[in-house]
TORBA-529297 format. One record per residue (C-alpha): x, y, z; residue number from 1; chain; residue in one letter. Coordinates in nm, 3 decimals. Example, Ala and Ser with C-alpha at 12.3 -4.5 7.8 and 13.67 -1.06 7.14 Angstrom:
! TORBA-529297
1.230:-0.450:0.780:1:A:a
1.367:-0.106:0.714:2:A:s
END
This chain:
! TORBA-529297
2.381:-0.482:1.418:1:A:x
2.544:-0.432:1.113:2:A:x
2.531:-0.086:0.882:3:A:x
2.550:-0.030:0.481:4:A:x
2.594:0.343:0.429:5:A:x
2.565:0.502:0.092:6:A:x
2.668:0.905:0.053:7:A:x
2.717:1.084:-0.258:8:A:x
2.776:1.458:-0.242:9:A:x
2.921:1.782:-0.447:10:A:x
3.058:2.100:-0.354:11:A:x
3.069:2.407:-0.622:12:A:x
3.192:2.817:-0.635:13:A:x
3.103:3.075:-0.879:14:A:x
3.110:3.376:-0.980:15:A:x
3.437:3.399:-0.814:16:A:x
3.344:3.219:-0.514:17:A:x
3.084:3.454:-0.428:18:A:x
2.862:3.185:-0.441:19:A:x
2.933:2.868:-0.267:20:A:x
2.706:2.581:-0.226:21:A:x
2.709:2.153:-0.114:22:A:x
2.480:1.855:-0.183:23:A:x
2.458:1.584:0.044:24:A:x
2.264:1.250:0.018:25:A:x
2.294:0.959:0.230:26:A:x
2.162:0.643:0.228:27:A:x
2.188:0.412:0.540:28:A:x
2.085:0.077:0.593:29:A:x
2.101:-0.123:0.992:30:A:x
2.075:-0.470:0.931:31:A:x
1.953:-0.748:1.223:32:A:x
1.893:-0.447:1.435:33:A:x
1.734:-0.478:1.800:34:A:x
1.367:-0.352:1.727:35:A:x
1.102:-0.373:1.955:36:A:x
1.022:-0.750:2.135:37:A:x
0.805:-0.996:1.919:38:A:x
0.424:-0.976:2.039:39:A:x
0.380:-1.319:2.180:40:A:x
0.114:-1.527:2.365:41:A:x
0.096:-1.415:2.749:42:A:x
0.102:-1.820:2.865:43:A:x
0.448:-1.740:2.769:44:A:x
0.452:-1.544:3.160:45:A:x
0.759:-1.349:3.132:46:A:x
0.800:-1.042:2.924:47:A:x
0.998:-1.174:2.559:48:A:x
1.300:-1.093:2.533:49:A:x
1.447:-0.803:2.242:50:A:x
1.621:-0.973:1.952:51:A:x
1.813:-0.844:1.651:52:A:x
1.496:-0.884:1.476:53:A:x
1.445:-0.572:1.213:54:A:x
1.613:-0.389:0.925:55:A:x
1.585:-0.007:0.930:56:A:x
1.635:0.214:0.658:57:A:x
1.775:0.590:0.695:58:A:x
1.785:0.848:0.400:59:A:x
1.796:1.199:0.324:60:A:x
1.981:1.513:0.207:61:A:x
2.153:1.810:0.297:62:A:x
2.192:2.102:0.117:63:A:x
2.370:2.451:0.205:64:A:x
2.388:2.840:-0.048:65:A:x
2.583:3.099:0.045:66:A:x
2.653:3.404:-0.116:67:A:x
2.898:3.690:-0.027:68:A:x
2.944:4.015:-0.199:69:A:x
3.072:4.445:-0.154:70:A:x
2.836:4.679:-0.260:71:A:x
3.040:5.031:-0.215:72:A:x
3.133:4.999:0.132:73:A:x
2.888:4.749:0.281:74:A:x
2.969:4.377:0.310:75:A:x
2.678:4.114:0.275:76:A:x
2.630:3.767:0.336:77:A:x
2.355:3.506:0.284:78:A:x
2.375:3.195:0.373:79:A:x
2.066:2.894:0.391:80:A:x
2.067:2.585:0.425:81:A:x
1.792:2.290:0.407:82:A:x
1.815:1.889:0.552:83:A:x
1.572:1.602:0.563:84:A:x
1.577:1.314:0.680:85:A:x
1.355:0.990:0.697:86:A:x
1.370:0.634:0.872:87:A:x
1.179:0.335:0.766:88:A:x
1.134:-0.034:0.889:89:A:x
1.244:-0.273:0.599:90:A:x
1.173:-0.605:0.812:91:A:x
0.997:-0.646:1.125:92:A:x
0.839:-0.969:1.216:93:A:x
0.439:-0.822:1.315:94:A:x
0.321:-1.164:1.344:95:A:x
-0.043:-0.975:1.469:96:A:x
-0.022:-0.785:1.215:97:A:x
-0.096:-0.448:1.388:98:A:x
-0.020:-0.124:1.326:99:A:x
0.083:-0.008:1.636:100:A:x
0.355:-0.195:1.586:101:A:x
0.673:-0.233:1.364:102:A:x
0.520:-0.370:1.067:103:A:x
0.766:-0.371:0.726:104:A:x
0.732:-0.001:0.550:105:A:x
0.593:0.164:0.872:106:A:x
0.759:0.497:0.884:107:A:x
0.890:0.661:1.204:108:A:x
0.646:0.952:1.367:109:A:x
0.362:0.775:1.212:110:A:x
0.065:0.928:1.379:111:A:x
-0.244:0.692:1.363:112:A:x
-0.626:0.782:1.460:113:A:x
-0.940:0.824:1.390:114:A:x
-1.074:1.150:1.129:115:A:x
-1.238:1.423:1.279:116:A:x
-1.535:1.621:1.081:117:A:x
-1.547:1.874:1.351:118:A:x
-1.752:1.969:1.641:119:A:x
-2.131:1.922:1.644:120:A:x
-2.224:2.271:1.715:121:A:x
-2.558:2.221:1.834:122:A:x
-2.721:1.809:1.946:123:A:x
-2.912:1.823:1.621:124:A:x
-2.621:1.873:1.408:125:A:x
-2.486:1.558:1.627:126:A:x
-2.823:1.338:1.564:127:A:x
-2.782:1.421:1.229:128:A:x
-2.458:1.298:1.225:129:A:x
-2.518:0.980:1.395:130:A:x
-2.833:0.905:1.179:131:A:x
-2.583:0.859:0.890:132:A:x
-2.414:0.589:1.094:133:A:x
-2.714:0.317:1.114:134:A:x
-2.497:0.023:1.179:135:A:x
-2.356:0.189:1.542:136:A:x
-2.306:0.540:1.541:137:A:x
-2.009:0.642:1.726:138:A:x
-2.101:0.397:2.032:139:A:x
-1.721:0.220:1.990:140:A:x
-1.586:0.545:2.139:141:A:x
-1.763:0.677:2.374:142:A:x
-2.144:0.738:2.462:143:A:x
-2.427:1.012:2.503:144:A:x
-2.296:1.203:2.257:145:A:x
-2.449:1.594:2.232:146:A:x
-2.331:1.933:2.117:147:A:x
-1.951:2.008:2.127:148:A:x
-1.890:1.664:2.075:149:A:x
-1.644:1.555:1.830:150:A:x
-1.794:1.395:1.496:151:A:x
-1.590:1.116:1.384:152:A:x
-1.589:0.994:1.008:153:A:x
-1.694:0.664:0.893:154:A:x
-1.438:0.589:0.668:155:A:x
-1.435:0.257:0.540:156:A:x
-1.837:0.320:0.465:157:A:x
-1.990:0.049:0.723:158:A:x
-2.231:0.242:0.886:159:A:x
-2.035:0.304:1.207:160:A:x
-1.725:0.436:1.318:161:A:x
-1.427:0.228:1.487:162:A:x
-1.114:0.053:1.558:163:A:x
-1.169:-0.285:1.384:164:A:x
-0.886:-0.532:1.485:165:A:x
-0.622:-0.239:1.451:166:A:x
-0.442:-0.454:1.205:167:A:x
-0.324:-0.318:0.840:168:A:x
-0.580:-0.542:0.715:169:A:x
-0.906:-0.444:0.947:170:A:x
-0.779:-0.055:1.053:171:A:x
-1.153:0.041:1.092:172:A:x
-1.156:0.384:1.043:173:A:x
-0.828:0.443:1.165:174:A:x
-0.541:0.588:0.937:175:A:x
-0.228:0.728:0.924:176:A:x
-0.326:1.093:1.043:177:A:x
0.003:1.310:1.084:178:A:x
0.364:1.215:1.138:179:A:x
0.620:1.373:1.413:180:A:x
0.892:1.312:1.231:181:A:x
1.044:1.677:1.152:182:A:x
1.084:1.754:0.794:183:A:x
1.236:1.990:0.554:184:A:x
1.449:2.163:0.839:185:A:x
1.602:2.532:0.749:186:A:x
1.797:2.790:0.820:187:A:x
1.903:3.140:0.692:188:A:x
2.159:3.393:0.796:189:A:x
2.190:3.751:0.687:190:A:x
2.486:3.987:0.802:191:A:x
2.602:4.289:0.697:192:A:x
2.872:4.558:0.820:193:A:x
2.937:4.905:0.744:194:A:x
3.181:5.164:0.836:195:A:x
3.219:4.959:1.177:196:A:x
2.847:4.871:1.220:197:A:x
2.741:4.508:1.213:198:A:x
2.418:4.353:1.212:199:A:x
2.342:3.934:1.207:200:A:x
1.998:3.790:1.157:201:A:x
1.929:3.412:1.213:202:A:x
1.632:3.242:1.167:203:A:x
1.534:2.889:1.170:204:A:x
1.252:2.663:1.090:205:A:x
1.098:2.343:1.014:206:A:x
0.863:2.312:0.695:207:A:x
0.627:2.008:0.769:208:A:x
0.602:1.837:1.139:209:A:x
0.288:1.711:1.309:210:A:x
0.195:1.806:1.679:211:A:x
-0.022:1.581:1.908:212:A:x
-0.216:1.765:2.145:213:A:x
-0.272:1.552:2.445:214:A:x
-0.254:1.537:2.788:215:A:x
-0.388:1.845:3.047:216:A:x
-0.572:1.949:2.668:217:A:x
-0.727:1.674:2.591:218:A:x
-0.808:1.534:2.953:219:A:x
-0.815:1.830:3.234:220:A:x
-0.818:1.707:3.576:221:A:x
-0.830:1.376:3.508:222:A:x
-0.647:1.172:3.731:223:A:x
-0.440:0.996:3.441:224:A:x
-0.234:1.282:3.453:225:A:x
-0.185:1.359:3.798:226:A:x
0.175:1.549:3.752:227:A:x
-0.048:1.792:3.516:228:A:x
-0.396:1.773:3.625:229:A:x
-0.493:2.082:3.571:230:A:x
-0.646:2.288:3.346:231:A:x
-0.449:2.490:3.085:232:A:x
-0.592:2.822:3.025:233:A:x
-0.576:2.854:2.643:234:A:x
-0.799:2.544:2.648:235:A:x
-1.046:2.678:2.873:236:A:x
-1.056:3.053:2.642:237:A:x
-1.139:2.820:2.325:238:A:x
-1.388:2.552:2.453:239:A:x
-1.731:2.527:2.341:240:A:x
-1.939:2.543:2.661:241:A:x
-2.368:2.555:2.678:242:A:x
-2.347:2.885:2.841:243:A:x
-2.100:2.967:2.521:244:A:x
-2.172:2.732:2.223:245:A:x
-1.930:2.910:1.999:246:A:x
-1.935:2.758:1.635:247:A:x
-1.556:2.850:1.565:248:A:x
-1.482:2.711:1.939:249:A:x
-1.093:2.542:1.931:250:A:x
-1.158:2.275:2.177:251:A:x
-1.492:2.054:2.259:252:A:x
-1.655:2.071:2.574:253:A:x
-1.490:1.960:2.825:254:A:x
-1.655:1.666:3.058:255:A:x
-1.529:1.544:3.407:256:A:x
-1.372:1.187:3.373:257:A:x
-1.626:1.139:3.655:258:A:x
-1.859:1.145:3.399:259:A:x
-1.754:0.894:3.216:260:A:x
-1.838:1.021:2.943:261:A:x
-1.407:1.165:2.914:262:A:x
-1.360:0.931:2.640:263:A:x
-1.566:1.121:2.374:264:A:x
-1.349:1.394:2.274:265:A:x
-0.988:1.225:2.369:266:A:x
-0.986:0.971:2.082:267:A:x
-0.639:0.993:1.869:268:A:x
-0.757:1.208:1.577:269:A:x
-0.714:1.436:1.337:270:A:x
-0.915:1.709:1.565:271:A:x
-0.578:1.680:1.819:272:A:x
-0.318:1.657:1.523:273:A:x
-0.184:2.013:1.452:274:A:x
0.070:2.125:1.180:275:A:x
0.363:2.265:1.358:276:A:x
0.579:2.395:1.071:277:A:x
0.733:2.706:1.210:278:A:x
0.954:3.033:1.155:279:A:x
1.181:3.115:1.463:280:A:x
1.359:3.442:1.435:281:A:x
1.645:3.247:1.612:282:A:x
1.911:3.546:1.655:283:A:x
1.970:3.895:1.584:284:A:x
2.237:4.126:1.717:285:A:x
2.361:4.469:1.625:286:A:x
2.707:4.587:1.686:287:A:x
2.932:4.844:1.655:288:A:x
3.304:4.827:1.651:289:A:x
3.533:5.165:1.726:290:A:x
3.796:5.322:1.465:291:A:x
4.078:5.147:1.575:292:A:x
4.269:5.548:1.570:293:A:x
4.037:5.633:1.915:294:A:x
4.147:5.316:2.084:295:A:x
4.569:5.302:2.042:296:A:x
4.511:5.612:2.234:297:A:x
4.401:5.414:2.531:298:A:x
4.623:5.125:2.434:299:A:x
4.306:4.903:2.307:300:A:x
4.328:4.679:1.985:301:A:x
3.981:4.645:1.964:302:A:x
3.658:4.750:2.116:303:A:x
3.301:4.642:2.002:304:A:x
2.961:4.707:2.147:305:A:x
2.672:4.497:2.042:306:A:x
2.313:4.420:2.149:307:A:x
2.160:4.046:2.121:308:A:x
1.858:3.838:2.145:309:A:x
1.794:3.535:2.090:310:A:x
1.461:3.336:2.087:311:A:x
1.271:3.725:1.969:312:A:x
0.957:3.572:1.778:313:A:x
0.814:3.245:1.609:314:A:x
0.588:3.210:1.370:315:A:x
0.347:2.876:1.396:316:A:x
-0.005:2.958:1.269:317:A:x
-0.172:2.654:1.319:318:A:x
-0.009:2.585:1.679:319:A:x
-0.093:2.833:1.942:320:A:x
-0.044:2.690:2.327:321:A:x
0.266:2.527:2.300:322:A:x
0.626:2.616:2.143:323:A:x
0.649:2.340:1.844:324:A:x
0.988:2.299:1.868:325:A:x
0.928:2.072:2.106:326:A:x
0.769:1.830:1.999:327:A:x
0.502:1.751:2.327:328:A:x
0.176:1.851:2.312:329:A:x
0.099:1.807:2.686:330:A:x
0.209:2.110:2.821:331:A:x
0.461:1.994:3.029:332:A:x
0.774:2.190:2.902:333:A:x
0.913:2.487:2.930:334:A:x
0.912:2.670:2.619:335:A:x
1.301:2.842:2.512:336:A:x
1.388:3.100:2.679:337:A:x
1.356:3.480:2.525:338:A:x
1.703:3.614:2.625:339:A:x
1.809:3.967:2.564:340:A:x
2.201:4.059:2.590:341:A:x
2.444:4.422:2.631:342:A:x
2.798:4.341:2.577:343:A:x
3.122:4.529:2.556:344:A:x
3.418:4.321:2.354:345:A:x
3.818:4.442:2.441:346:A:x
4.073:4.339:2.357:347:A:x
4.402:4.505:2.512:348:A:x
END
C-alpha cells in the first residue's frame, strides 16, 4: 500500500494569549490498498484470495479554543475542541455491482435498508397500507402481515416494496438509511479556582452518529442469537401487544421465530436506525487545597482534598436502551462505568 498525505494547519493567540486556538485539515490518500476479496463465480471452489485492489480516501479537520482569564481573584479556563473525520472508497473493482459491497464513492458506516412509515396501529390501517401496493404488497419481506406490523415504503413507485437485485442500479426500495461513522466529535472543559478551591467540568459528545438496533431487540429468543436470546426488558415495556395496542408503542409486536412470521419486523430499516448524537458529562471534580501556612506546621508542602466522578450523566434523546458510545445496538455490552472518587493529595 502506498499513502499521499496532505495537512495544512494554523495556530493563533490574542488578546494576550488569553485566547489560543489551532486548525487542522488533513487529507490522506492509500493507494493499491488490500480491500475486501473480488466477488467471483463459486466454480472457482476456494475462497479468492485479498488483493491490493482499492484506493481509499481519508479527510477531515481538527479544531481546538481555549480561553484563560482573572476576574478579581478567581481563575477561569475554557477550553473546546471539535474533529471530523471521513473515509471513502475511490476504486474498488464491484464487478456485481452491489451495494453491499465496496463500490467506488461508497462511504464507510453506510447504513443501507428499507424506509419505515411506522407501525400499523390497528390491521385496517395495515390493509390500507397494502392496498396501495397492488403489484405485491410487502410479500418480499415477510407474510400475514396485521397490526403492529411494520409498514414499509414503496419507494421507487412500483406497486410493491423490495430488494430488487441490491445493485446501485436496481436498489429496490433500499437506500442509504443512516451511517455509523461518528461525526462532529466534541469536547469542552471548564475549571475554575478560588482562594484554594478548584472545580473541573468535562464533557464530551458526538454531534451526528447512527445506531442500529439489532439483535435480542429486534429478534428475542430466537435462536440466531443464542449468546443473547433473551428478551431485553426496555423492549418488552415499549411493544405494541393485542392486549396493549398502544399507538405511540416503541417496538412492533413481537412474534416467535417459530412462527415464521420473525422476518416481518427485523428488516434493515429506518424503524431500527436511531440517532445517537449524545452529551456525556464526562468528568467533574471539586477540590480544595490547604493554605500552605497550616501545613509547614506539620512539615507538608502540599495537601489537597477533592471529590470526583466520572461517567455522572448522558444525554441521548433519541437512544434510550443502550449507551451510544458504543456503537452496538444488540445489547451485548456493558455500558461505562459510573465511578465516584474521595481522595487526599500530600506531598511531604
Amino acid at each position: 500500500e502506498r499513502v499521499r498525505s496532505f495537512n495544512v494547519g494554523f495556530d493563533f493567540g490574542a488578546f494576550s494569549n488569553r485566547l489560543t486556538g489551532s486548525f487542522d485539515y488533513f487529507v490522506r490518500k492509500t493507494v493499491d490498498m488490500v480491500g475486501p476479496a473480488p466477488q467471483l463465480p463459486l466454480v472457482l471452489g476456494i475462497a479468492p484470495a485479498i488483493v491490493n485492489n482499492a484506493d481509499m480516501k481519508s479527510y477531515g479537520f481538527e479544531i481546538e479554543l481555549s480561553w484563560r482569564d482573572r476576574i478579581g481573584e478567581v481563575d477561569y479556563g475554557v477550553k473546546f475542541n471539535l474533529a471530523d473525520a471521513q473515509q471513502k472508497v475511490v476504486k474498488y473493482p464491484n464487478t456485481t455491482n452491489a451495494f453491499s459491497d465496496w463500490y467506488a464513492g461508497k462511504m464507510s458506516g453506510e447504513i443501507w435498508g428499507y424506509t419505515s412509515l411506522g407501525i400499523a396501529k390497528t390491521d385496517e390501517e395495515m390493509k390500507e397500507h397494502l392496498a396501495s401496493l397492488p403489484n405485491g404488497g410487502q410479500n418480499q419481506l415477510g407474510n400475514k402481515w396485521g397490526a403492529g406490523d411494520i409498514m414499509y415504503a414503496d419507494i421507487n413507485g412500483d406497486g410493491k416494496v423490495d430488494g430488487g437485485k441490491g445493485t446501485l442500479a436496481d436498489p429496490g426500495d433500499q437506500r442509504i438509511i443512516g451511517n455509523s461513522t461518528p461525526r462532529y466529535n466534541f469536547g469542552l472543559v471548564l475549571d475554575a479556582s478560588y482562594k484554594g478551591f478548584d472545580v473541573s467540568i468535562f464533557f464530551q459528545g458526538t454531534a451526528r452518529v447512527s445506531l442500529f438496533e439489532e439483535g435480542s431487540t429486534i429478534v428475542p429468543f430466537s435462536s440466531g442469537y443464542k449468546n443473547n436470546d433473551g428478551f431485553l426488558r426496555g423492549v418488552m415495556e415499549n411493544r405494541w401487544t393485542v392486549d396493549n395496542p398502544d399507538p405511540n408503542a416503541r417496538y412492533p409486536r413481537t412474534i416467535r421465530p417459530s412462527d415464521a412470521l420473525d422476518n416481518n419486523n427485523t428488516k434493515k430499516s429506518s424503524f431500527w436506525v436511531r440517532n445517537a448524537a449524545f452529551l456525556r458529562l464526562k468528568n467533574a471534580e471539586i477540590g480544595y487545597t490547604f493554605p500552605k501556612r497550616w501545613m509547614e506546621k506539620m512539615a507538608i508542602q502540599n495537601l489537597r482534598l477533592y471529590v470526583s466522578g466520572v461517567n455522572l450523566l448522558t444525554w441521548a434523546p433519541d437512544v434510550h436502551l443502550f449507551d451510544p458510545d458504543l456503537g452496538s445496538g444488540d445489547g451485548r455490552k456493558y455500558p461505562p462505568t459510573r465511578v465516584f472518587n474521595v481522595g487526599l493529595n500530600i506531598n511531604f
